[in-house]
KOLDRENNU-306946 format. One record per residue (C-alpha): z, x, y. Coordinates in steps of 0.1 Angstrom, whole numbers, padded with zeros to 4 digits, always signed. Layout:
N
ZXY;...
# end
This chain:
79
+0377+0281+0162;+0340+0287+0165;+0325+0300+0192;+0296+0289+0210;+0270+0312+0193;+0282+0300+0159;+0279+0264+0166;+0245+0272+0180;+0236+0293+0155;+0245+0263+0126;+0225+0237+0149;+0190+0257+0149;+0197+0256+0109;+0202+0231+0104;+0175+0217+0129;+0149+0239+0115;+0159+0223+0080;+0157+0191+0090;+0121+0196+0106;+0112+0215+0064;+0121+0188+0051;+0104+0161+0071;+0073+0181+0066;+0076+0181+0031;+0080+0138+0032;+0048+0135+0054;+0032+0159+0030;+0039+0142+0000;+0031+0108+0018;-0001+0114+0030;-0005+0125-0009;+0007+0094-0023;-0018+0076+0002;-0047+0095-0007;-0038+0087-0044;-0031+0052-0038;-0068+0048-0013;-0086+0063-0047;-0073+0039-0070;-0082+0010-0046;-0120+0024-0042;-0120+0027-0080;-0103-0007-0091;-0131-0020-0061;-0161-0007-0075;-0151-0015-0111;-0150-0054-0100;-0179-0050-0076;-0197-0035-0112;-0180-0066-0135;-0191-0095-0110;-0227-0082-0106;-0233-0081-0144;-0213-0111-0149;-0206-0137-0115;-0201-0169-0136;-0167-0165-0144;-0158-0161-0106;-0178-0189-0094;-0159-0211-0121;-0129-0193-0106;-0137-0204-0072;-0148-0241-0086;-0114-0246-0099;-0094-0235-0074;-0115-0253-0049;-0109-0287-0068;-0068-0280-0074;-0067-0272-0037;-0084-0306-0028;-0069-0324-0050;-0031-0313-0040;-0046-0316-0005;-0055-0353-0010;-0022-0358-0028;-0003-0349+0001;-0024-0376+0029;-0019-0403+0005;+0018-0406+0007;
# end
C-alpha cells in the first residue's frame, strides 16, 4: 500500500499537470481567436473595398432577394 505522502505527492502532479496543460489550451485558443478576428477584419475590408468600387451587383442582390421573399410571402396568404 501507499502511504499518505505518496498519494499526496501523485495528486500535486498530477494537479500541477492538469493546470500545464489547461494553460497550454487557453494559450493556443486565444491564438486561434486572434487568427480567426484577423481574417474576419481582412475578408471585411476586402468587401467593404469591392462594394465601394462596384455596389450594383449588391443592390441587384438585394432586388432579387427582396422580390423572391415577397413573392413566397404572398404565396403563402393566398392559400
Amino acid at each position: 500500500m501507499q502511504d499518505v505522502y505518496t498519494k499526496d505527492n501523485d495528486l500535486s502532479k498530477t494537479i500541477n499537470e492538469g493546470e500545464e496543460r489547461l494553460r497550454s489550451a487557453a494559450s493556443d485558443a486565444q491564438k486561434r481567436l486572434k487568427q480567426g478576428q484577423e481574417q474576419i477584419q481582412q475578408l471585411i475590408a476586402q468587401a467593404d473595398k469591392q462594394l465601394h468600387e462596384n455596389p450594383w451587383p449588391i443592390v441587384a442582390g438585394v432586388a432579387v432577394g427582396c422580390l423572391f421573399l415577397g413573392f413566397f410571402a404572398g404565396s403563402v396568404r393566398s392559400k
